[in-house]
Backbone as ProteinMPNN parsed JSONL, in Angstrom:
{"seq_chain_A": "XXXXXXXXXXXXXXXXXXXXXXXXXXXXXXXXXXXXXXXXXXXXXXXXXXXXXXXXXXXXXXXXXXXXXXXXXXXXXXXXXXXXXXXXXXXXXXXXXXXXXXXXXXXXXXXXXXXXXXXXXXXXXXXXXXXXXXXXXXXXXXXXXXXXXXXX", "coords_chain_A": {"N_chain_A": [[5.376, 27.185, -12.732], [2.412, 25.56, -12.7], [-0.546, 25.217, -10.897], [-1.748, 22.897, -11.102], [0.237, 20.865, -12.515], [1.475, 21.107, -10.37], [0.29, 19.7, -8.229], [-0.039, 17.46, -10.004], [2.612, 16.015, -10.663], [2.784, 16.196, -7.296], [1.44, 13.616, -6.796], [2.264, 11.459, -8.512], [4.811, 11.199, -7.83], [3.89, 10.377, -5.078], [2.288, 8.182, -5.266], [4.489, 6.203, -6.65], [5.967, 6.054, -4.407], [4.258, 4.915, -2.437], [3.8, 2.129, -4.174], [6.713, 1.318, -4.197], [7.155, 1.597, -1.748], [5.483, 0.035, -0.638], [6.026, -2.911, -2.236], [8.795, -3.166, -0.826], [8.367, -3.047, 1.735], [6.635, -5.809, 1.566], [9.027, -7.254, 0.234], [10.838, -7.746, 2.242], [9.577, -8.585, 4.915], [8.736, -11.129, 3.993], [11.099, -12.029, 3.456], [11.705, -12.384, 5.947], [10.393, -13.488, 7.563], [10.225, -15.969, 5.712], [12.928, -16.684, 6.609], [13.415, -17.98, 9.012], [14.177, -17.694, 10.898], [13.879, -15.942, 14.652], [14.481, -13.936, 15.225], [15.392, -12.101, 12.992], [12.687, -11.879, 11.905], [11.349, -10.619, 14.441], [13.08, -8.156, 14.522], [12.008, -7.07, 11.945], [9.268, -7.057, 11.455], [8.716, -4.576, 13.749], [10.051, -2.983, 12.206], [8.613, -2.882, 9.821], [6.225, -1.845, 11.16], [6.881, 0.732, 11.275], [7.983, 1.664, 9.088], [5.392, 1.952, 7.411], [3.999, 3.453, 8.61], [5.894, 5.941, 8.627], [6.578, 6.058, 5.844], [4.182, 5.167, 4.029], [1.837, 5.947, 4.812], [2.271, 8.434, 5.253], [2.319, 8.917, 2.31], [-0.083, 8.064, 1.425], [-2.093, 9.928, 2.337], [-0.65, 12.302, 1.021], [-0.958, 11.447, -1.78], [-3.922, 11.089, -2.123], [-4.808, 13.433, -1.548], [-3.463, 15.029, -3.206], [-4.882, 13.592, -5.237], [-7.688, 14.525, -5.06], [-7.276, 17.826, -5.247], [-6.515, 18.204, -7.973], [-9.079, 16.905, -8.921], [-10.316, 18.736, -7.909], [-9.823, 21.422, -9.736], [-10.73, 20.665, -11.916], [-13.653, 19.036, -12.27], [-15.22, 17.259, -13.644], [-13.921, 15.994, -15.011], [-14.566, 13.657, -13.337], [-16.288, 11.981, -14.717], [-15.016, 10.533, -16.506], [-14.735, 7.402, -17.717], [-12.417, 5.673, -17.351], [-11.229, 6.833, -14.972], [-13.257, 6.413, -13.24], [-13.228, 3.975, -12.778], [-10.32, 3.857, -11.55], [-10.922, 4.961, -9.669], [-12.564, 2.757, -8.07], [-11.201, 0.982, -7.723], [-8.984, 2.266, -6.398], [-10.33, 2.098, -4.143], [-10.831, -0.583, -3.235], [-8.192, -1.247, -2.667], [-7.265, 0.136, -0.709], [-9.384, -1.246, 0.967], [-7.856, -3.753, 1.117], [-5.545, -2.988, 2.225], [-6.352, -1.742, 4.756], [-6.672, -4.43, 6.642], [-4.055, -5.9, 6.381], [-2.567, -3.869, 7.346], [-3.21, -4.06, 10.068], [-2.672, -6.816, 10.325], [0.077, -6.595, 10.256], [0.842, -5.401, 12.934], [-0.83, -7.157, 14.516], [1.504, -9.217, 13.939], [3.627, -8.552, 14.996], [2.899, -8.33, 17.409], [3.236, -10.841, 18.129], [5.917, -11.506, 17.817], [6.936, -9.979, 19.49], [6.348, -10.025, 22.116], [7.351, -11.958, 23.862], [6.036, -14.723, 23.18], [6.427, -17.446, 21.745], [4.834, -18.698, 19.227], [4.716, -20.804, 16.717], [2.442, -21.858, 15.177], [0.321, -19.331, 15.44], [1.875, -16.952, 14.017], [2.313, -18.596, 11.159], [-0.448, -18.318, 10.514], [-0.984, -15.43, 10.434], [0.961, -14.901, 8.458], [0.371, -16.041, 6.142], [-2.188, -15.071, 5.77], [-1.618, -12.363, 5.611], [0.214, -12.62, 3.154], [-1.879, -13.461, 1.192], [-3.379, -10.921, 1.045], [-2.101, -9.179, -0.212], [-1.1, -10.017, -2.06], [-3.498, -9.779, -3.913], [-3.614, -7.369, -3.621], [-1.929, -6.098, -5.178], [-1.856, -6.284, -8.022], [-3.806, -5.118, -8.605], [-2.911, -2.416, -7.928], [-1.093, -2.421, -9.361], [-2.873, -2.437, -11.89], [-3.924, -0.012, -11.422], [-1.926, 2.138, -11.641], [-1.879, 1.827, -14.499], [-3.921, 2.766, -15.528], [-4.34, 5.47, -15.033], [-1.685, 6.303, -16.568], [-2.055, 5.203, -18.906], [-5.143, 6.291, -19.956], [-7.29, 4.761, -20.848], [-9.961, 4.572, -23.299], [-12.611, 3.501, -22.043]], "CA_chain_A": [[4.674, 25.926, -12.915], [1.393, 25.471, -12.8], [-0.698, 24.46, -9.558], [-2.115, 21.367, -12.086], [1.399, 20.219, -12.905], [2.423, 20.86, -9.295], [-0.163, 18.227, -7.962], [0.056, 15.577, -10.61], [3.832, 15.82, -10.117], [3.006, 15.259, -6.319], [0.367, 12.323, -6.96], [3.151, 10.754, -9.386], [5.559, 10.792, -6.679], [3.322, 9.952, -3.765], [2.326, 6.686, -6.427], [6.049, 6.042, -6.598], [6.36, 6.053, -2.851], [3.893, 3.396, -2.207], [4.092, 0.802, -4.967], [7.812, 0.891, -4.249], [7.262, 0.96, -0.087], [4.959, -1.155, -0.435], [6.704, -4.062, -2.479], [9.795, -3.29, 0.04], [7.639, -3.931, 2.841], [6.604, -6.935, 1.406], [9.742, -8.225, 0.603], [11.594, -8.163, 3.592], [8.594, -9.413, 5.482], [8.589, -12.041, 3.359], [11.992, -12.886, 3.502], [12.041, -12.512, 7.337], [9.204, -14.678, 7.819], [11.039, -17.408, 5.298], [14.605, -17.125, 7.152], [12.735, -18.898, 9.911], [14.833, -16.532, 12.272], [12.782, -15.098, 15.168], [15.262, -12.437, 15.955], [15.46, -11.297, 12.241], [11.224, -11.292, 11.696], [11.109, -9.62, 15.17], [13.323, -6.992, 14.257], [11.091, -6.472, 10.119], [7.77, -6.853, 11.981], [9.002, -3.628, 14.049], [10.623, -2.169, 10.701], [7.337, -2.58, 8.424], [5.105, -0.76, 11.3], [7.493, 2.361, 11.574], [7.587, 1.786, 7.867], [3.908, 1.809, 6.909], [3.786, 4.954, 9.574], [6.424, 7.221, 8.064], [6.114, 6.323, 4.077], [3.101, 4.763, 2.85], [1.014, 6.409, 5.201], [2.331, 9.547, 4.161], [1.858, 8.912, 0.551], [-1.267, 7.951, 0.408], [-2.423, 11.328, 2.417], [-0.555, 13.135, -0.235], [-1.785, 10.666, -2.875], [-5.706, 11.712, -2.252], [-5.084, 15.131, -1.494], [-3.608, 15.364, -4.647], [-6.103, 13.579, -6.455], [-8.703, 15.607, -4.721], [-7.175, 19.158, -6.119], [-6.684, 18.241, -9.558], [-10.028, 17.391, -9.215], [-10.924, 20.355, -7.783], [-9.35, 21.84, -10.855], [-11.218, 19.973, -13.282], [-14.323, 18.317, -11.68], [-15.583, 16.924, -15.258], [-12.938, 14.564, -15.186], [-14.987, 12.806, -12.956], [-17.058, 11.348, -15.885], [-14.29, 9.651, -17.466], [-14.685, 5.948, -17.246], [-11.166, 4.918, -16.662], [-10.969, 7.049, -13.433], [-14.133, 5.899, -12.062], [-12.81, 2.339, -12.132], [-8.99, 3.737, -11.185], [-11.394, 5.208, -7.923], [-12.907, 1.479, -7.626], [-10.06, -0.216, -7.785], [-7.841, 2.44, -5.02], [-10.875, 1.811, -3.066], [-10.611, -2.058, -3.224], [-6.747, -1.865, -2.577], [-7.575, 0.79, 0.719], [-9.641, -1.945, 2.156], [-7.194, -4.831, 1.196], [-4.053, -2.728, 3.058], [-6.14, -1.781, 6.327], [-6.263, -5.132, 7.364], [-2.525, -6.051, 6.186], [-1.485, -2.894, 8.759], [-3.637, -4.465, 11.362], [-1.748, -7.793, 10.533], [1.375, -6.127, 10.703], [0.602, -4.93, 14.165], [-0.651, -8.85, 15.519], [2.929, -10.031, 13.292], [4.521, -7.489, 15.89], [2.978, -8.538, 19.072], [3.42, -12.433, 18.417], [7.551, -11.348, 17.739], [7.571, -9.173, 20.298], [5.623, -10.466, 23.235], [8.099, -13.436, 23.988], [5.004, -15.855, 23.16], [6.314, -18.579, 20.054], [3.823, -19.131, 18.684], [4.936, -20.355, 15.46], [0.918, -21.807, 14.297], [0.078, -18.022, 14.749], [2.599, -16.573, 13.343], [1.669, -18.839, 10.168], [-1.559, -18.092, 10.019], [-0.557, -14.165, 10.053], [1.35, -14.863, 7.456], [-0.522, -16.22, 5.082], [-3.155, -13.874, 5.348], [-0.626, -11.009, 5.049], [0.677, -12.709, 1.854], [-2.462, -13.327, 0.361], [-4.159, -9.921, 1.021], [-0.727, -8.7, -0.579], [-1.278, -10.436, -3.795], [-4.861, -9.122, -4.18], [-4.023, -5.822, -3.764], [-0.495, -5.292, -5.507], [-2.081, -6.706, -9.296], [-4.569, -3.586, -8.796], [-1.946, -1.489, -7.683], [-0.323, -1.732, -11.281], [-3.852, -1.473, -12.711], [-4.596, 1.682, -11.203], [-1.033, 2.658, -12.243], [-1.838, 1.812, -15.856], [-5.385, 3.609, -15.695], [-3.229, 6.875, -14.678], [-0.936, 6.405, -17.4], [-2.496, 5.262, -20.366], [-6.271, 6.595, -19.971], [-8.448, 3.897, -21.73], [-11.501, 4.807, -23.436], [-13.594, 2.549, -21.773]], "C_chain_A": [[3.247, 26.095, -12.382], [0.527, 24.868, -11.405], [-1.708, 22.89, -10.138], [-0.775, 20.909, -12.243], [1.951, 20.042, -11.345], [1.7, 19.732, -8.45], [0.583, 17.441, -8.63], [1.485, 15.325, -10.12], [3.824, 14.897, -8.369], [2.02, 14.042, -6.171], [1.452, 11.674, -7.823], [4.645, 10.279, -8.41], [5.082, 9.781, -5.414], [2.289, 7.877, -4.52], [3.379, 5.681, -6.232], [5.75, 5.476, -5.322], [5.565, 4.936, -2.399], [3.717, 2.35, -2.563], [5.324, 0.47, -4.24], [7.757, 0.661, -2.645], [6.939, -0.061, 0.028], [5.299, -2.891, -1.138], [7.757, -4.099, -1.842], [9.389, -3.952, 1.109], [7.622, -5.322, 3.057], [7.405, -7.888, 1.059], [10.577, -8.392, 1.768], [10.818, -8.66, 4.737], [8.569, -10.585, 5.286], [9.807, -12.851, 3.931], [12.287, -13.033, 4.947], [11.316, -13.732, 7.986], [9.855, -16.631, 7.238], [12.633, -17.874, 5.871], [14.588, -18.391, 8.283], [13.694, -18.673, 11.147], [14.291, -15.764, 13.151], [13.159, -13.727, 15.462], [14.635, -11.098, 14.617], [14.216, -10.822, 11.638], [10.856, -10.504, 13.013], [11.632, -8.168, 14.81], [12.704, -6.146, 12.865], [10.343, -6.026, 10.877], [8.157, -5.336, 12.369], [9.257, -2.989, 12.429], [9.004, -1.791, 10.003], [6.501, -1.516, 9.655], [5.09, 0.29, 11.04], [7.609, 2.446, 9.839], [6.416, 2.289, 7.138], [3.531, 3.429, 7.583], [4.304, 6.127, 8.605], [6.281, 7.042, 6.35], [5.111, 6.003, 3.605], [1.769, 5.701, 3.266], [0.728, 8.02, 4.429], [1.987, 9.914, 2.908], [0.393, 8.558, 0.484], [-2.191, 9.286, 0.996], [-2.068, 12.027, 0.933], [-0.994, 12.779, -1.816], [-3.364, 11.201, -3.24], [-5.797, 13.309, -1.957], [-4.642, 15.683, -2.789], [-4.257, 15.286, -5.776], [-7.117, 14.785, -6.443], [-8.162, 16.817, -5.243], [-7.068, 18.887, -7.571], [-8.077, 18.149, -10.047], [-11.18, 18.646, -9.393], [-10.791, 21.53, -8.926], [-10.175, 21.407, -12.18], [-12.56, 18.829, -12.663], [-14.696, 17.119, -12.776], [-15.005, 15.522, -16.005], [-13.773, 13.246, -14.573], [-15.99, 11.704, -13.388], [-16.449, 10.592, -16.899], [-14.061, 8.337, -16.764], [-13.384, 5.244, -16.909], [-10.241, 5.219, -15.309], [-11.784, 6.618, -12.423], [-13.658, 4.336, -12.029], [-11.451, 2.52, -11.516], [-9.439, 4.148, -9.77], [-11.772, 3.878, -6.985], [-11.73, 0.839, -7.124], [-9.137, 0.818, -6.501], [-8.704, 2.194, -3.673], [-10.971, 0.355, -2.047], [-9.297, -2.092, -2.553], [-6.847, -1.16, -1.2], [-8.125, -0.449, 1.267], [-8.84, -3.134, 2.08], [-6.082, -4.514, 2.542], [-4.837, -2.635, 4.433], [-6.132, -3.06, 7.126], [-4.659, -6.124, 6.958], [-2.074, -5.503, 7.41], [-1.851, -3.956, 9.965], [-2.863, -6.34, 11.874], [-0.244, -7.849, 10.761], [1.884, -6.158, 12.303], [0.567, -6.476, 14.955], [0.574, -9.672, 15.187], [4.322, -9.573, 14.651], [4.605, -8.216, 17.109], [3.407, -9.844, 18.953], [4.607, -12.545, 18.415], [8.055, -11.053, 18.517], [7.412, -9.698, 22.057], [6.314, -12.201, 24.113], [7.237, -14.612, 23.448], [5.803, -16.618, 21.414], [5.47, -18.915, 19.908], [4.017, -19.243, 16.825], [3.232, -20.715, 14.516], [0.296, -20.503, 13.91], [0.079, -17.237, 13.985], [2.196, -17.042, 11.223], [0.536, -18.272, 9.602], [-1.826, -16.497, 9.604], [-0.232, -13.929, 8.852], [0.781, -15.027, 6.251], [-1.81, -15.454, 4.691], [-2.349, -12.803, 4.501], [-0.385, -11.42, 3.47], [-0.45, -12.581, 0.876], [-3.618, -12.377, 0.025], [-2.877, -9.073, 0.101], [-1.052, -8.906, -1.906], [-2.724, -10.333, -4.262], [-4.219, -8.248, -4.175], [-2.753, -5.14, -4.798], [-0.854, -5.535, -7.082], [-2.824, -5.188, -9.675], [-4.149, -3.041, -8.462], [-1.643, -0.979, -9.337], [-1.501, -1.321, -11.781], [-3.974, -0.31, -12.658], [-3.168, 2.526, -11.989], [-1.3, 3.27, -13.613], [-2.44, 3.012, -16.156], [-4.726, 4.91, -16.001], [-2.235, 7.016, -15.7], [-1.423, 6.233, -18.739], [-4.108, 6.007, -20.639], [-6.945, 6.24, -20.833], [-9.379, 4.593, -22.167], [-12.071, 3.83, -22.769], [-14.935, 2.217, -22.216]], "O_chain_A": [[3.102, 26.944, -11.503], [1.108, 23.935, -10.85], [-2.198, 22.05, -9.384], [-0.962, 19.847, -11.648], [2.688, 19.108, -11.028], [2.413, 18.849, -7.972], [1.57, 16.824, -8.229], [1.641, 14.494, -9.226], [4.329, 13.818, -8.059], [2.016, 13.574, -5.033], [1.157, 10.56, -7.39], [5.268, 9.217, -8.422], [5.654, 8.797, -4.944], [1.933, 6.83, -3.98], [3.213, 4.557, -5.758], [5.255, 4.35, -5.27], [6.174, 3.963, -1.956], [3.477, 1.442, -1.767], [5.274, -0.577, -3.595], [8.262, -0.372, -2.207], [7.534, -1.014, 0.532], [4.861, -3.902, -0.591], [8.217, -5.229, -2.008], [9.776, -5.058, 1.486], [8.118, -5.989, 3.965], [7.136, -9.074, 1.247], [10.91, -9.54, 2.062], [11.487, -9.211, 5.611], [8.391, -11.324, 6.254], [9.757, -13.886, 4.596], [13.168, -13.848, 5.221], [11.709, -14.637, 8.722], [9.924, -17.733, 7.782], [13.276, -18.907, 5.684], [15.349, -19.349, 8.419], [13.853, -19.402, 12.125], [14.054, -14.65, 12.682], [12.501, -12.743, 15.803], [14.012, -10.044, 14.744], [14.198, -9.776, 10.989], [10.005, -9.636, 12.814], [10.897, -7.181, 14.78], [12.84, -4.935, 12.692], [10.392, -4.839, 11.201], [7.994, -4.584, 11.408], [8.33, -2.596, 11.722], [8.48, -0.697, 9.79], [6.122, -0.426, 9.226], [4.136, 0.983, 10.688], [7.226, 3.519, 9.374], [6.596, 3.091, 6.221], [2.89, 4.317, 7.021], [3.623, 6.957, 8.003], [5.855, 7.991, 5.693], [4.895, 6.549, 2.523], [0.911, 6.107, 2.483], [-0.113, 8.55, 3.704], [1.482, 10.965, 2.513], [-0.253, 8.792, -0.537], [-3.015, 9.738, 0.201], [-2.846, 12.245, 0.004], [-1.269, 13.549, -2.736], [-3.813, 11.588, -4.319], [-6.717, 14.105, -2.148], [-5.23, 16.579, -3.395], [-4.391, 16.017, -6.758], [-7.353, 15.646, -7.29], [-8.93, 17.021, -6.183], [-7.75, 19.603, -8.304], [-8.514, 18.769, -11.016], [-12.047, 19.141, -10.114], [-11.602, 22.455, -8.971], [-10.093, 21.935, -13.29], [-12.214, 17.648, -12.679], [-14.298, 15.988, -12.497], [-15.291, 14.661, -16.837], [-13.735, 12.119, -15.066], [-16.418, 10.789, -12.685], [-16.998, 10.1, -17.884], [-13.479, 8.117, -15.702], [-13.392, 4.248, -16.185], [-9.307, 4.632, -14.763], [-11.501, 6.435, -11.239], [-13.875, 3.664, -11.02], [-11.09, 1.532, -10.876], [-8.745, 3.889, -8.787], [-11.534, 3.739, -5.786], [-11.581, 0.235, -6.062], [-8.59, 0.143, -5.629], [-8.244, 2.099, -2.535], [-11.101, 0.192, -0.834], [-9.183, -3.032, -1.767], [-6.465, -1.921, -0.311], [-7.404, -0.921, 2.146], [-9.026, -3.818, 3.087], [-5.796, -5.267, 3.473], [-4.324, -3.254, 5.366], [-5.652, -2.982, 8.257], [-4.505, -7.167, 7.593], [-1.466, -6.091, 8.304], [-1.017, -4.548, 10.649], [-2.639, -6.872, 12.962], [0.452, -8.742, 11.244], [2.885, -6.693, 12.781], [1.439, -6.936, 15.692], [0.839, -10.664, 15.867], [5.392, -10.074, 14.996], [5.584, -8.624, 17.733], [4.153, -10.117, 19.894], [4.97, -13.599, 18.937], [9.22, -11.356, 18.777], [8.278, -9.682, 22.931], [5.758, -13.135, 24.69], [7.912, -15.624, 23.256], [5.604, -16.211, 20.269], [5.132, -19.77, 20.727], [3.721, -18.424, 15.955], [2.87, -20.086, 13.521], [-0.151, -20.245, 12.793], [-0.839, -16.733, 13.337], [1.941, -16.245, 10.32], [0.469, -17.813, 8.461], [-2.623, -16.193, 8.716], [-0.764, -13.083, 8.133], [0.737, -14.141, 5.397], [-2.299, -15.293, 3.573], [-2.373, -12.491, 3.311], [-0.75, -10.638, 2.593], [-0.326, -11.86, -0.115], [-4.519, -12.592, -0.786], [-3.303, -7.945, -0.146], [-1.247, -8.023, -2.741], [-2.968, -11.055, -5.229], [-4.024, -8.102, -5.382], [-2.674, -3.95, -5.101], [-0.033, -4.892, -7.736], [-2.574, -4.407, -10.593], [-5.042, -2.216, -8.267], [-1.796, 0.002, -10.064], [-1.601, -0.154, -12.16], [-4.119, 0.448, -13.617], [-3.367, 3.422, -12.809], [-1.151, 4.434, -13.984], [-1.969, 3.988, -16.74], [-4.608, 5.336, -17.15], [-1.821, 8.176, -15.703], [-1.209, 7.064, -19.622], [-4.214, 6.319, -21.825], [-7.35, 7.033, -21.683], [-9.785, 5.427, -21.358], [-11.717, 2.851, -23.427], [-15.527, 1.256, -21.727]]}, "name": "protein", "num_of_chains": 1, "seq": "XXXXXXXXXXXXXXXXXXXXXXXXXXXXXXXXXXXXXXXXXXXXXXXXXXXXXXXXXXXXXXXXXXXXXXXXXXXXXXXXXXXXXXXXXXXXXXXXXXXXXXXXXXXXXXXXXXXXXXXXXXXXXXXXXXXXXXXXXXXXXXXXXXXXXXXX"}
């Protein structure tokens, strides 16, 4: 096999790995947050950090390192209009997720830290959700981009 087939392969995986972490994430967050159980969003909150740590993080290392060699393989590519917007758009969804993690992290301490604070907690939330639904619409785009390759 080819060291072009053996990237894309791992960029097609490492794709995989965080659409699908990352809508896991988000639903059991979700639904922990709506059980209105402090035990069972203390124990997610924990879950999604060690989550976000060992898979998404991972993937999206292997995600750009893979982009990066194929490019390296083919620089030229970099003139095709439906990657320079599939670069816009993972760049847009990078700065949507770092402050998600970082809300992850204050979702943690307000669960963990004995403090109820359920106004907090809200207001966590709702960020989290609606930095979530910005970034998961351009998730699929970029998907598409990668799959169908528009003329633009």
């Amino acid at each position: 096999m080819s060291t072009y087939l053996l990237l894309k392969t791992l960029h097609v995986i490492s794709a995989v790995v965080v659409l699908g972490t990352g809508t896991g994430i988000a639903w059991y967050t979700l639904r922990g947050w709506l059980s209105g159980d402090r035990r069972v969003l203390r124990w997610i909150s924990a879950e999604t950090v060690a989550a976000d740590w060992i898979f998404t993080t991972t993937a999206i290392v292997a995600l750009l390192g893979s982009a990066g060699g194929m490019l390296a393989i083919n620089p030229a590519w970099l003139q095709q209009a439906w990657l320079q917007l599939a670069i816009g758009l993972t760049l847009a969804v990078f700065l949507l997720w770092l402050p998600v993690v970082l809300l992850q992290y204050r979702l943690r301490r307000h669960t963990h830290d004995g403090g109820d604070n359920p106004a907090a907690i809200r207001r966590v939330m709702r960020l989290w959700c609606l930095l979530g639904a910005l970034a998961f619409p351009l998730m699929l785009a970029i998907v598409f981009l990668m799959v169908a390759k528009p003329a633009l």
